[in-house]
mmCIF file of the N, C-alpha and C atoms, coordinates in Angstrom:
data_MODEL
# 
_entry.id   MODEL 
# 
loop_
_atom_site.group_PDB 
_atom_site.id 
_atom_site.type_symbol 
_atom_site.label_atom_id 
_atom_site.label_alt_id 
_atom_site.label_comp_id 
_atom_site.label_asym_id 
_atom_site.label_entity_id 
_atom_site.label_seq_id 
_atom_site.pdbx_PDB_ins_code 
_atom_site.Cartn_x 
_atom_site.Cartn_y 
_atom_site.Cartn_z 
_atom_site.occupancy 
_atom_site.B_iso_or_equiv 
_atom_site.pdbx_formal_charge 
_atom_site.auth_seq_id 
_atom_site.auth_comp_id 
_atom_site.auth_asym_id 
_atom_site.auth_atom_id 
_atom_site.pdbx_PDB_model_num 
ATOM 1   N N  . UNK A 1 1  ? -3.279  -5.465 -18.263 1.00 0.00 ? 1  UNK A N  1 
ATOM 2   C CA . UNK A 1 1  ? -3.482  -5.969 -16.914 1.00 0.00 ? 1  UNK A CA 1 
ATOM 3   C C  . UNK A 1 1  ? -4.867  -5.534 -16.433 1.00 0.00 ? 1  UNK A C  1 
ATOM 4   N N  . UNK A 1 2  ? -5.511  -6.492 -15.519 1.00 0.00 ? 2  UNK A N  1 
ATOM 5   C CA . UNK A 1 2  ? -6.996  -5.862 -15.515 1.00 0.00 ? 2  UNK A CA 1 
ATOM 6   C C  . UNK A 1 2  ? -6.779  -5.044 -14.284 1.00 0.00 ? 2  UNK A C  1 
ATOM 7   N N  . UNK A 1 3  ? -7.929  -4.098 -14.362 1.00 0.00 ? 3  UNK A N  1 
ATOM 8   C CA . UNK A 1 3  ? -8.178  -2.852 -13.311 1.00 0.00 ? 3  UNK A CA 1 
ATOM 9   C C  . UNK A 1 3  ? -8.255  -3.598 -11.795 1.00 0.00 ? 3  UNK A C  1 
ATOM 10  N N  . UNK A 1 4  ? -9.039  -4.320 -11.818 1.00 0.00 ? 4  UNK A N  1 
ATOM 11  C CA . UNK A 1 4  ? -9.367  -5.037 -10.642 1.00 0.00 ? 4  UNK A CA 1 
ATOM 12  C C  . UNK A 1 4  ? -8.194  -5.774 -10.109 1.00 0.00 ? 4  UNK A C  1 
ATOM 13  N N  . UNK A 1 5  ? -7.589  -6.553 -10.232 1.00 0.00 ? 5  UNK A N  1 
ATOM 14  C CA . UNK A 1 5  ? -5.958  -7.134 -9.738  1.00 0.00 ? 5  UNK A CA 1 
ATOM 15  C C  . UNK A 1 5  ? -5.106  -6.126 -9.365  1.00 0.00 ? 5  UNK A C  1 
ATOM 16  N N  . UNK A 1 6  ? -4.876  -5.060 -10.280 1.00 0.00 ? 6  UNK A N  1 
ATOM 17  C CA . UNK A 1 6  ? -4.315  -3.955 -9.805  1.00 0.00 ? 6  UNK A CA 1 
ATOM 18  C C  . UNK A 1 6  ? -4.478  -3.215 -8.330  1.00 0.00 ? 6  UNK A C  1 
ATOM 19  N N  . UNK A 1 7  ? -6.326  -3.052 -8.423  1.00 0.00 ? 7  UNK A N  1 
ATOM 20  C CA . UNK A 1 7  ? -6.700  -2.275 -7.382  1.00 0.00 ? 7  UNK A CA 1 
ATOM 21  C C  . UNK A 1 7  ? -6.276  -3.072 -6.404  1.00 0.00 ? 7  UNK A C  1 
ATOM 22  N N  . UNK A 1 8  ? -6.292  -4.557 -6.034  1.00 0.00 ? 8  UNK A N  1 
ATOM 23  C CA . UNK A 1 8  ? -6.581  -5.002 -4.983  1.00 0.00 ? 8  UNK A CA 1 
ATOM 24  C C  . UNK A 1 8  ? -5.039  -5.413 -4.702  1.00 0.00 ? 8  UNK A C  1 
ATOM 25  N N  . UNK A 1 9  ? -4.278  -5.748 -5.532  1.00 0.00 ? 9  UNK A N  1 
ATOM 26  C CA . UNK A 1 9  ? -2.841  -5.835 -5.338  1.00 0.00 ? 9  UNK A CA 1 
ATOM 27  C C  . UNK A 1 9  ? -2.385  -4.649 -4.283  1.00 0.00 ? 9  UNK A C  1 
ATOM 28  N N  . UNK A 1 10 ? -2.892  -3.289 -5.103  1.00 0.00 ? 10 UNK A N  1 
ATOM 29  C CA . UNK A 1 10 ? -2.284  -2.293 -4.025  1.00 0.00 ? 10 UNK A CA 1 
ATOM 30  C C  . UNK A 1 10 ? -2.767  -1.705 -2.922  1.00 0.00 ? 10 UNK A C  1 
ATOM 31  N N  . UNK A 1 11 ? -3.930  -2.159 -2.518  1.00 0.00 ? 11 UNK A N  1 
ATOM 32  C CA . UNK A 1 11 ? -4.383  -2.633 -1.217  1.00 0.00 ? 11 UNK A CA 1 
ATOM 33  C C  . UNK A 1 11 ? -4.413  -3.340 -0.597  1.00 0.00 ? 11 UNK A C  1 
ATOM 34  N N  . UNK A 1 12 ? -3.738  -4.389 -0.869  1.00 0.00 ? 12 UNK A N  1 
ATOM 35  C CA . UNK A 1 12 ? -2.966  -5.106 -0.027  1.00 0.00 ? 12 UNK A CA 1 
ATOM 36  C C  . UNK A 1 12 ? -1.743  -5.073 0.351   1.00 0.00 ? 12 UNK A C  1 
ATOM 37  N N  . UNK A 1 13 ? -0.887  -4.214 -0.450  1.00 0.00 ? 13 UNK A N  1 
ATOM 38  C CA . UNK A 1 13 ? 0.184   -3.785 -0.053  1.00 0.00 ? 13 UNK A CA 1 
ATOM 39  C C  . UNK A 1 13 ? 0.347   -2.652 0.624   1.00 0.00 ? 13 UNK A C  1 
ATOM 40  N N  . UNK A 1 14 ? -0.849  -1.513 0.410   1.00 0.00 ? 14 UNK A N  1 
ATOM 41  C CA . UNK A 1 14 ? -0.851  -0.540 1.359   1.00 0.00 ? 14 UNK A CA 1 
ATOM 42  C C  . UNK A 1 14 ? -1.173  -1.044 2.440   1.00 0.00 ? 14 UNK A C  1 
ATOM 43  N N  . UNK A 1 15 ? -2.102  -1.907 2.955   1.00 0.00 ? 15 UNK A N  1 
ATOM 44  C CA . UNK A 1 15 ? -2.634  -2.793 4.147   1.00 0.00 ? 15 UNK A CA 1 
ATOM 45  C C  . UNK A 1 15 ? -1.211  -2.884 4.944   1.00 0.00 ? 15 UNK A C  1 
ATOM 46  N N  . UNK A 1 16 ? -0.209  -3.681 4.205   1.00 0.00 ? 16 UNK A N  1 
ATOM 47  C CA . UNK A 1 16 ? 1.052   -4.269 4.780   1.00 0.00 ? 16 UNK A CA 1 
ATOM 48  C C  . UNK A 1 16 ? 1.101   -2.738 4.999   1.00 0.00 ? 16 UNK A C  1 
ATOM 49  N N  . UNK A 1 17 ? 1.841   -2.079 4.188   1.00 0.00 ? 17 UNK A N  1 
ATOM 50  C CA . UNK A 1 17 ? 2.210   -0.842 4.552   1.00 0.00 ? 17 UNK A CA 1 
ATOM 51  C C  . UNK A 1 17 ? 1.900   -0.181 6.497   1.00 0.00 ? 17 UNK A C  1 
ATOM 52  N N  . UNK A 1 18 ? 0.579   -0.119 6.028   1.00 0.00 ? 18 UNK A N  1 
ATOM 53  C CA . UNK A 1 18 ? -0.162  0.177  7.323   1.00 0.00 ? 18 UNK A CA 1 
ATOM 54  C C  . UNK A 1 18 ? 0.094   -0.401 8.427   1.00 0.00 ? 18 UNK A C  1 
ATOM 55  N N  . UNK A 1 19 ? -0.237  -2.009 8.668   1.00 0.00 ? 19 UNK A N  1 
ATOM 56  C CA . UNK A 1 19 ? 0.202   -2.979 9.592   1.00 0.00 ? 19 UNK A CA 1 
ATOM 57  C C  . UNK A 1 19 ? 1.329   -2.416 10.466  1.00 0.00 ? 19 UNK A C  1 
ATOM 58  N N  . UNK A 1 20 ? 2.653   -2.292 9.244   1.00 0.00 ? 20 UNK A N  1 
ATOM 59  C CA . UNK A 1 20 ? 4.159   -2.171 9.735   1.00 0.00 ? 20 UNK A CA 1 
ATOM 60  C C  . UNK A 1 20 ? 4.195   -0.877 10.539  1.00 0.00 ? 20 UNK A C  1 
ATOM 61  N N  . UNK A 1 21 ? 3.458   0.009  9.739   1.00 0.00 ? 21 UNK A N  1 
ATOM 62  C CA . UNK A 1 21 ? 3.416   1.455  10.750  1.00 0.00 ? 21 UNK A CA 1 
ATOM 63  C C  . UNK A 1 21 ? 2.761   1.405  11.768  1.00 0.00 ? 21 UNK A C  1 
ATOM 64  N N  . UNK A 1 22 ? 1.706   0.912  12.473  1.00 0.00 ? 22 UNK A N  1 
ATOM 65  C CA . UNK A 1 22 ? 1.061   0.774  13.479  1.00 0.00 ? 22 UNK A CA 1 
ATOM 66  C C  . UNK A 1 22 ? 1.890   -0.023 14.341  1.00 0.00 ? 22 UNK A C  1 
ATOM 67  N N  . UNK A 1 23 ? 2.824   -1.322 13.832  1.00 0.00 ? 23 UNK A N  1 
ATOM 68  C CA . UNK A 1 23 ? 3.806   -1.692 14.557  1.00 0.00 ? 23 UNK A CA 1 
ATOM 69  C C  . UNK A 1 23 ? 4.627   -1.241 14.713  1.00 0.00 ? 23 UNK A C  1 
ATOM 70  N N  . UNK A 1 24 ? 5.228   -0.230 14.307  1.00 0.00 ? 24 UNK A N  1 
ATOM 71  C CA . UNK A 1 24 ? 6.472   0.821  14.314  1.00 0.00 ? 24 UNK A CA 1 
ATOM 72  C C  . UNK A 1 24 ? 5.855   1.882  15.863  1.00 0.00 ? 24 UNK A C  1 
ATOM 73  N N  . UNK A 1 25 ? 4.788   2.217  15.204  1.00 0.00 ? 25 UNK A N  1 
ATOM 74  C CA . UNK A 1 25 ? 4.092   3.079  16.233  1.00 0.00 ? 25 UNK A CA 1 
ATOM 75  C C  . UNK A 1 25 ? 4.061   2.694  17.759  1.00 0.00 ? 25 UNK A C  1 
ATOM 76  N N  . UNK A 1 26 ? 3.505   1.227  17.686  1.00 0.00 ? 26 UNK A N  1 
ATOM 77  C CA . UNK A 1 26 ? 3.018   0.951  19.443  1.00 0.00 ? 26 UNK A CA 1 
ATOM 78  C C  . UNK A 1 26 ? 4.059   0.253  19.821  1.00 0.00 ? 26 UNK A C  1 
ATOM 79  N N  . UNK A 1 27 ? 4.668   -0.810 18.784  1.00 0.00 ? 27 UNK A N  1 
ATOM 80  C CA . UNK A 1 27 ? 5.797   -1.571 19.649  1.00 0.00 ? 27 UNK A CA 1 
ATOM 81  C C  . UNK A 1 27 ? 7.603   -1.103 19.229  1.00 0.00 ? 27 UNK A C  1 
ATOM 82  N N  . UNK A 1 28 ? 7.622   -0.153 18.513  1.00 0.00 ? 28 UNK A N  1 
ATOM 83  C CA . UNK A 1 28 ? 8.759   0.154  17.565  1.00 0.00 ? 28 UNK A CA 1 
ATOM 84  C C  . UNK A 1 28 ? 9.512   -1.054 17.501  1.00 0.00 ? 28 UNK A C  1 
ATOM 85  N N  . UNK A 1 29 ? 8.611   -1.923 16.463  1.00 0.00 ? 29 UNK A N  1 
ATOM 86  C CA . UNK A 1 29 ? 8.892   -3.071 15.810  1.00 0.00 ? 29 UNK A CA 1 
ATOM 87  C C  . UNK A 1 29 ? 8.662   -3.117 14.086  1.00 0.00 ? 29 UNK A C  1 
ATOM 88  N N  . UNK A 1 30 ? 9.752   -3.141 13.709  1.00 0.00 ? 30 UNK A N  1 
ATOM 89  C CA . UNK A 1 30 ? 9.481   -3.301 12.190  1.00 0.00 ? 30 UNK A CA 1 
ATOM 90  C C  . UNK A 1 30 ? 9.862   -4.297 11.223  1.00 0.00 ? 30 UNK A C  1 
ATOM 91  N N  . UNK A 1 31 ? 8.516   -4.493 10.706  1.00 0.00 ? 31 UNK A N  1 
ATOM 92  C CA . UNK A 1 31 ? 8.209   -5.866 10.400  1.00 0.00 ? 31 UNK A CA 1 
ATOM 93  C C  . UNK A 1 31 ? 9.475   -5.867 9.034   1.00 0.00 ? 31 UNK A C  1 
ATOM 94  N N  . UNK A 1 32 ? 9.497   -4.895 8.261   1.00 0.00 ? 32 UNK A N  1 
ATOM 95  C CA . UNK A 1 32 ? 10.430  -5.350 7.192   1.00 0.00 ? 32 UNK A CA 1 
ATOM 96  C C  . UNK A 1 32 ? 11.588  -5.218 7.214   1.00 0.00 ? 32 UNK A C  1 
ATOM 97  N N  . UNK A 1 33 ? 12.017  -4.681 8.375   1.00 0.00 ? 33 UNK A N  1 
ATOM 98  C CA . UNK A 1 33 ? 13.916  -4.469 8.663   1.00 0.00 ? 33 UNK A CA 1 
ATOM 99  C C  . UNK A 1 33 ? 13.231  -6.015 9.348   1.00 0.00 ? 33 UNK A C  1 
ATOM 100 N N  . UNK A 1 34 ? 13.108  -6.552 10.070  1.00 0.00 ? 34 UNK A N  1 
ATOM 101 C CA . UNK A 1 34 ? 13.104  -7.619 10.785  1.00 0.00 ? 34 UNK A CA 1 
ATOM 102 C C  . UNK A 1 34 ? 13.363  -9.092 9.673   1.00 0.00 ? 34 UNK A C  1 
ATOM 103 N N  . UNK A 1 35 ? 11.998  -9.250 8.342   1.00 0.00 ? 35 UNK A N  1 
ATOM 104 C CA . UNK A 1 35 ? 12.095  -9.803 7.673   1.00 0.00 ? 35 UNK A CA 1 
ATOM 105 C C  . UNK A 1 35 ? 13.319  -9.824 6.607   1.00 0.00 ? 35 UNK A C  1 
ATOM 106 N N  . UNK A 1 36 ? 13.595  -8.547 5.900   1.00 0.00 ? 36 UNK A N  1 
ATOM 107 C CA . UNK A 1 36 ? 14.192  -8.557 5.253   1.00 0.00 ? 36 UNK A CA 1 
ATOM 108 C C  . UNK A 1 36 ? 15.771  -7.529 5.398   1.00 0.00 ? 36 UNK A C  1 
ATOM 109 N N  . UNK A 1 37 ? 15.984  -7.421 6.760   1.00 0.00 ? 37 UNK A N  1 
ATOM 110 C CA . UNK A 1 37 ? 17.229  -6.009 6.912   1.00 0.00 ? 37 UNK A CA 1 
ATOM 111 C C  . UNK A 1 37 ? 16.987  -4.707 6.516   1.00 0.00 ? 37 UNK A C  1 
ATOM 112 N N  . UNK A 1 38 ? 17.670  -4.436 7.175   1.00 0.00 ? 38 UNK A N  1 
ATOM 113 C CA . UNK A 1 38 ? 17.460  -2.918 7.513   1.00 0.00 ? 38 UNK A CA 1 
ATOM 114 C C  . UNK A 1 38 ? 18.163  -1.694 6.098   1.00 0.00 ? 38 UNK A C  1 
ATOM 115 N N  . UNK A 1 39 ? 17.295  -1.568 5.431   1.00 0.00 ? 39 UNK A N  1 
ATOM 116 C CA . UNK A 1 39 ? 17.448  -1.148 3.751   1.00 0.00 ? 39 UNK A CA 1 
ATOM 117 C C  . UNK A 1 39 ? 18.216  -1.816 3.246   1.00 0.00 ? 39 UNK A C  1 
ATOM 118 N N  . UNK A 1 40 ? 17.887  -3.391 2.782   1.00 0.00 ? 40 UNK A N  1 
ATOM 119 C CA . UNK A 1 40 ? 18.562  -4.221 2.468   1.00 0.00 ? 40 UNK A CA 1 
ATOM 120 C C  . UNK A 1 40 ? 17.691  -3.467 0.665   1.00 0.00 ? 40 UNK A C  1 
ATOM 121 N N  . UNK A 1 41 ? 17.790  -3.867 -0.454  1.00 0.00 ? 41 UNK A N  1 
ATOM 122 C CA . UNK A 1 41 ? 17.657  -4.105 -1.800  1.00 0.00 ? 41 UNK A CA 1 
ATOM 123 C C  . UNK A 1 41 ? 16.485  -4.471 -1.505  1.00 0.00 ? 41 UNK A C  1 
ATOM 124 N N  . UNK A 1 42 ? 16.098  -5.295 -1.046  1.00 0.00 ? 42 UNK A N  1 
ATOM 125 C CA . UNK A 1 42 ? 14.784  -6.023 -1.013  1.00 0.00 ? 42 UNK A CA 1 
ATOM 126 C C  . UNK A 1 42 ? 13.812  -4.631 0.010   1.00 0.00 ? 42 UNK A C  1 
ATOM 127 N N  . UNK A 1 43 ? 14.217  -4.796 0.820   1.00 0.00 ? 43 UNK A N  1 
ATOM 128 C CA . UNK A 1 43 ? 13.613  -3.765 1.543   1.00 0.00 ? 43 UNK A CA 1 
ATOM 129 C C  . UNK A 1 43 ? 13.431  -2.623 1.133   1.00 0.00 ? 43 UNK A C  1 
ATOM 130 N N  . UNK A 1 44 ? 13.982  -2.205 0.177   1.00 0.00 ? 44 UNK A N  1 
ATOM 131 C CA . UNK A 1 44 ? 13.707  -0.765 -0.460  1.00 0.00 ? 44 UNK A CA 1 
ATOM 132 C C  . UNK A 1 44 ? 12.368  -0.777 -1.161  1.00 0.00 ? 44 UNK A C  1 
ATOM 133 N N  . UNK A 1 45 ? 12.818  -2.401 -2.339  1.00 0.00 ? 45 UNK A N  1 
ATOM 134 C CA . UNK A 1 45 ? 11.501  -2.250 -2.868  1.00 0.00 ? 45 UNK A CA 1 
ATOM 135 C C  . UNK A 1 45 ? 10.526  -2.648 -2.638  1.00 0.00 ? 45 UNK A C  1 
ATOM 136 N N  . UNK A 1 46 ? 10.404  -3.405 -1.340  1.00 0.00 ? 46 UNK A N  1 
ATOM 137 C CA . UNK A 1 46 ? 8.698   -3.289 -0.557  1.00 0.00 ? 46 UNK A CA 1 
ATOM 138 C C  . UNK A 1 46 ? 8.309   -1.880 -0.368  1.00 0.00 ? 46 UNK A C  1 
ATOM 139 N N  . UNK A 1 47 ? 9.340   -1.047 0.456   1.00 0.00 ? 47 UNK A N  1 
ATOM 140 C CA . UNK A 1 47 ? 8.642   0.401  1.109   1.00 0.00 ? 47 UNK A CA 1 
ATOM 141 C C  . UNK A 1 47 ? 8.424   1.285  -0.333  1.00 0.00 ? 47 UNK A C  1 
ATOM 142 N N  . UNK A 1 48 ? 9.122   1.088  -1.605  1.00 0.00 ? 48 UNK A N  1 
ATOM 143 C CA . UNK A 1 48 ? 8.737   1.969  -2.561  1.00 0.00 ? 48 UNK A CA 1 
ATOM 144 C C  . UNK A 1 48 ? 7.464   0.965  -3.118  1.00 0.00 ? 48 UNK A C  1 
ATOM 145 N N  . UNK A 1 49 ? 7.065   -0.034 -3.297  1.00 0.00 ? 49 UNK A N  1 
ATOM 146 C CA . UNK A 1 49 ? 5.969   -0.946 -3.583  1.00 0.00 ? 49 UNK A CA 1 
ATOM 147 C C  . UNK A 1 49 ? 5.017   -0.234 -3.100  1.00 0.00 ? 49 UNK A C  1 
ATOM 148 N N  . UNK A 1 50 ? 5.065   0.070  -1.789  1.00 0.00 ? 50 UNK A N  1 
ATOM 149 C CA . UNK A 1 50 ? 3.995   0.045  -0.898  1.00 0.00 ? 50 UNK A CA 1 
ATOM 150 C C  . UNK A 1 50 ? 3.959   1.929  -1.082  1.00 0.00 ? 50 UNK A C  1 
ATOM 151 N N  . UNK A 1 51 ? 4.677   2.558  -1.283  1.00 0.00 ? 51 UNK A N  1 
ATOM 152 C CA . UNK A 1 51 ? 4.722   4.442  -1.559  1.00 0.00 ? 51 UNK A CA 1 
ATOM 153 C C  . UNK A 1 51 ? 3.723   4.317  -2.472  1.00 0.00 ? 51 UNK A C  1 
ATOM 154 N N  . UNK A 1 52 ? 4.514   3.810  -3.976  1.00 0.00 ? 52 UNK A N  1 
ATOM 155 C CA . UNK A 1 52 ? 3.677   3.420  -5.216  1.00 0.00 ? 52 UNK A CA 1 
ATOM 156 C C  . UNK A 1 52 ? 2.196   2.945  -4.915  1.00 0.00 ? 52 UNK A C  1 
ATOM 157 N N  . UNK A 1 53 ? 1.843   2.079  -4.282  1.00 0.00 ? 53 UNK A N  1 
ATOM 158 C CA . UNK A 1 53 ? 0.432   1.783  -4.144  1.00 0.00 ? 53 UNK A CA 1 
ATOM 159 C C  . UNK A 1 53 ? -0.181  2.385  -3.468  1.00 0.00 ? 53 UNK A C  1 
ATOM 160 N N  . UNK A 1 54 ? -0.100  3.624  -2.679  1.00 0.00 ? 54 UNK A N  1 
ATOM 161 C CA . UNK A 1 54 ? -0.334  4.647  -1.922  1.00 0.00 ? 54 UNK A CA 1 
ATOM 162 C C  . UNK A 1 54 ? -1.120  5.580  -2.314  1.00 0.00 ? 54 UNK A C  1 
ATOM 163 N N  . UNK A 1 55 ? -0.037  5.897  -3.511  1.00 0.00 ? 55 UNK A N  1 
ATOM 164 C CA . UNK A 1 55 ? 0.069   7.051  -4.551  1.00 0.00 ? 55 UNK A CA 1 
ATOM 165 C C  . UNK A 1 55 ? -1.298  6.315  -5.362  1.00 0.00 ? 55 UNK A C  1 
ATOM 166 N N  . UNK A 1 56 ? -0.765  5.120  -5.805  1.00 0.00 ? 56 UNK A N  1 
ATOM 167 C CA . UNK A 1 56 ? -2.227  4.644  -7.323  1.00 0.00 ? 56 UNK A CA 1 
ATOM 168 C C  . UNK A 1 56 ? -3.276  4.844  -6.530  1.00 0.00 ? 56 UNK A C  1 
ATOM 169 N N  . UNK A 1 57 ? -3.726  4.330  -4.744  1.00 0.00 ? 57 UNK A N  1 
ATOM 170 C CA . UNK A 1 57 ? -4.906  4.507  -4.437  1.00 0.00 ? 57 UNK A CA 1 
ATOM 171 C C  . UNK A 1 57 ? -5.794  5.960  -4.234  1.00 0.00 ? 57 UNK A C  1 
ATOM 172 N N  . UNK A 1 58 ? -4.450  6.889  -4.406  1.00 0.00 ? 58 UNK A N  1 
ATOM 173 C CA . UNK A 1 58 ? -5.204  8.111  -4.173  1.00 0.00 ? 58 UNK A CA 1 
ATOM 174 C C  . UNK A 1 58 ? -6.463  8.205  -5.802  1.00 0.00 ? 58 UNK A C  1 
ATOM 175 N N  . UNK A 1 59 ? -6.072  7.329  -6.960  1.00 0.00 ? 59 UNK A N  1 
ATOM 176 C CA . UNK A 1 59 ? -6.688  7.578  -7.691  1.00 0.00 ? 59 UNK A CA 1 
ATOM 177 C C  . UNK A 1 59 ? -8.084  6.905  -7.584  1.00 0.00 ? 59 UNK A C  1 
ATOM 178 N N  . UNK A 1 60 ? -8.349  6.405  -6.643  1.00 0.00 ? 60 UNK A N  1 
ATOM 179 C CA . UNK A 1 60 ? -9.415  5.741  -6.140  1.00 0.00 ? 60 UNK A CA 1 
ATOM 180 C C  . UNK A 1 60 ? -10.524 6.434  -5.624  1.00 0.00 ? 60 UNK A C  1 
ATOM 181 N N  . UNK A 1 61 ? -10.287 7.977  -4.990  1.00 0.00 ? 61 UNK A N  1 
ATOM 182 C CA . UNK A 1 61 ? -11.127 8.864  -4.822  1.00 0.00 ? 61 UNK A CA 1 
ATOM 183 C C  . UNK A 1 61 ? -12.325 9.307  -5.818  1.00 0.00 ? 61 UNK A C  1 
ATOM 184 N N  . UNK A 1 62 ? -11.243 9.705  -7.130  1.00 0.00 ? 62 UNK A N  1 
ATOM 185 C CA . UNK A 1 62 ? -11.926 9.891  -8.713  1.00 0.00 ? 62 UNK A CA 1 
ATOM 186 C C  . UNK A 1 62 ? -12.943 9.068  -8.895  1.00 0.00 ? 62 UNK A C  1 
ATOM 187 N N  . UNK A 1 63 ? -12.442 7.495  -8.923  1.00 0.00 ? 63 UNK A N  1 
ATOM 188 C CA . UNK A 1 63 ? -13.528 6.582  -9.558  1.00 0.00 ? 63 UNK A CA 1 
ATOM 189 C C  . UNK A 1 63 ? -14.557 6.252  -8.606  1.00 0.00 ? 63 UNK A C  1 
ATOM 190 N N  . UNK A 1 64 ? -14.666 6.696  -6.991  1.00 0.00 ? 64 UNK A N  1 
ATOM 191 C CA . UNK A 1 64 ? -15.778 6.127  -6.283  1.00 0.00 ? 64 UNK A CA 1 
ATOM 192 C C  . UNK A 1 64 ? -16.463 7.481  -6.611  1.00 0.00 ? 64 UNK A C  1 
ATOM 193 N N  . UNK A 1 65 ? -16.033 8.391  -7.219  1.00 0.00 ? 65 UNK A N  1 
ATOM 194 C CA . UNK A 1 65 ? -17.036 9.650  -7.499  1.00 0.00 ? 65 UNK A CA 1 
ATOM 195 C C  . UNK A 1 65 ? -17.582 9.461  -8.668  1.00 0.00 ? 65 UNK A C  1 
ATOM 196 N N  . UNK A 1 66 ? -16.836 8.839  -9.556  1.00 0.00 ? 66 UNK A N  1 
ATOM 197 C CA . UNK A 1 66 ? -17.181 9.020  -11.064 1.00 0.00 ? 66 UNK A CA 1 
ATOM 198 C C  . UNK A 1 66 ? -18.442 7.911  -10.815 1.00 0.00 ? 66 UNK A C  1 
ATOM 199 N N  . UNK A 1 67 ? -18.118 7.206  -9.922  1.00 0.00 ? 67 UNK A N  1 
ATOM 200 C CA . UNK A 1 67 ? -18.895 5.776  -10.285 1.00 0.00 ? 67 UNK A CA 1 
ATOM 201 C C  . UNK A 1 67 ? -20.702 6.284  -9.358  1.00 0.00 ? 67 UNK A C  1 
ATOM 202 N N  . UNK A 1 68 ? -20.218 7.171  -8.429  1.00 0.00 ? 68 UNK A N  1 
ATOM 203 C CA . UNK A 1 68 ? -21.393 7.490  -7.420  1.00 0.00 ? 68 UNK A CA 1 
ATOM 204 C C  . UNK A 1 68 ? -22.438 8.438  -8.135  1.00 0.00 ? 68 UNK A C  1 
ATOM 205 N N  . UNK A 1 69 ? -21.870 9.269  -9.610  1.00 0.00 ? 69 UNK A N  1 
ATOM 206 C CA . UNK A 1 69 ? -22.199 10.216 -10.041 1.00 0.00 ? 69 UNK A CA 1 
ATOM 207 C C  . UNK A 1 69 ? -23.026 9.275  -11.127 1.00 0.00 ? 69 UNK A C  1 
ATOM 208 N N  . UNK A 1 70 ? -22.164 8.250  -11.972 1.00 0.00 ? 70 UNK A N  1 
ATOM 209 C CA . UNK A 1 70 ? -22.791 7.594  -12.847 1.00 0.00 ? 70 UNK A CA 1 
ATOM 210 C C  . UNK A 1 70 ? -24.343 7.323  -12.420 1.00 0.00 ? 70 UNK A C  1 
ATOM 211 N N  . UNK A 1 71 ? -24.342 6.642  -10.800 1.00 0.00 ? 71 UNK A N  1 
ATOM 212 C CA . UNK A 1 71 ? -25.541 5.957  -10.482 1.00 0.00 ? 71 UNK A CA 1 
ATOM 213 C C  . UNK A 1 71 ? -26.983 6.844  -9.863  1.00 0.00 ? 71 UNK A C  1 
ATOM 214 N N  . UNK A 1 72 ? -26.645 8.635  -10.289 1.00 0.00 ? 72 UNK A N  1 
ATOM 215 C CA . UNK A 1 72 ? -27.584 9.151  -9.873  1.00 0.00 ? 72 UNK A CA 1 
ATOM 216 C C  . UNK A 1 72 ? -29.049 9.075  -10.336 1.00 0.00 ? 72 UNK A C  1 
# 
């Protein structure tokens, strides 16, 4: 699978991620109990989707260093 689809897959799902919490936050409205029920099956595995892509972006720190270091 290429690097790039990956990265951007799970920034866009952390994005959602984010969205829903900021709506949780100001309007305590949540977008995926709303869409999909309230820990329905489906709903589990968006919020673990979105944990998971959380987690891979922390590895994103590494490579904007590795990559900043390459270009000294």
């Amino acid at each position: 699978m290429n690097s790039k689809f990956l990265d951007y897959t799970a920034l866009v799902l952390t994005i959602v991620g984010a969205v829903n919490w900021g709506l949780i936050g100001f309007f305590r409205f949540n977008l995926v109990t709303f869409l999909f029920g309230d820990m329905t099956w489906l709903s589990r595995i968006i919020y673990a989707l979105v944990g998971i892509s959380g987690l891979y972006l922390l590895s994103l720190f590494g490579r904007i260093a590795s990559f900043s270091d390459s270009r000294l």
